[in-house]
N, C-alpha and C positions, 0 to 999 in steps of 0.2 A: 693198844698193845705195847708197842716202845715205850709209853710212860710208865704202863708197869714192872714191865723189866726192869726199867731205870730203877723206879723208886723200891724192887726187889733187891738189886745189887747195892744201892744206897742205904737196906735196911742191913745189909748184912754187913758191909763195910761199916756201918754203927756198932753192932755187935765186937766185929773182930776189934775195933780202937777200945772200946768196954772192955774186952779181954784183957788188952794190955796194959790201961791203966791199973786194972786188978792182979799186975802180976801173972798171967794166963796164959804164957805164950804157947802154949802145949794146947791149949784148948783153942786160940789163934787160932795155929795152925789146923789142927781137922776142918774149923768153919772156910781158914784160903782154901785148904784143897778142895772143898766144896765148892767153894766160888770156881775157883779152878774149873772143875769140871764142869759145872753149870756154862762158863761164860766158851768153854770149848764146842758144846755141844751146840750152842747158838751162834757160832762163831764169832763172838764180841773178840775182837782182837787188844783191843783195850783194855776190857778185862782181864782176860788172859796174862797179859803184862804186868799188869797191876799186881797180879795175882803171883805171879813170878817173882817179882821184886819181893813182896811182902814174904812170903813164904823164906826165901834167902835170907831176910833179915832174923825172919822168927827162928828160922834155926841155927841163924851163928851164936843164938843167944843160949844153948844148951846141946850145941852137937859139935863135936870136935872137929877138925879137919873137912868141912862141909865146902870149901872153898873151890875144889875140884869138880866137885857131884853139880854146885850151881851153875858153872859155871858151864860142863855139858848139858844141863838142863836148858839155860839158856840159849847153847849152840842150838841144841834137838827142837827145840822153837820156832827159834827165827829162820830156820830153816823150812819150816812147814809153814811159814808164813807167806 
């Protein structure tokens, strides 16, 4: 069961790095927030982070003033961690 979860999270992590070498980061993003919500539901805490960070990245790349929102996002987190 753990091995395929893994090798799920590591198929989709293949995807979203594919997205971004294609210029994709919009389409990145829906596949983290996916991850997102997938790795919350099973409570991968690792993922979840992963998933945090990436998504921060993805949208300083096309959202203005995003600096705030991340940064309570990642308060609302690690706080439920």
């Amino acid at each position: 069961m753990f091995t395929k979860v893994y090798k799920d999270y590591e198929k989709q992590w293949g995807q979203v790095i594919k997205f971004e070498k294609e210029g994709l980061p919009k389409s990145a993003l829906i596949l983290v927030s996916q991850i997102y919500q997938q790795a919350k539901s099973h409570g991968n805490k690792p993922q979840v982070l992963k998933a945090l960070i990436y998504q921060a990245s993805l949208k300083s790349q096309f959202e203005e003033d995003n600096l705030l929102k991340t940064i309570q996002d990642f308060e609302k987190e690690l706080l439920g961690l």
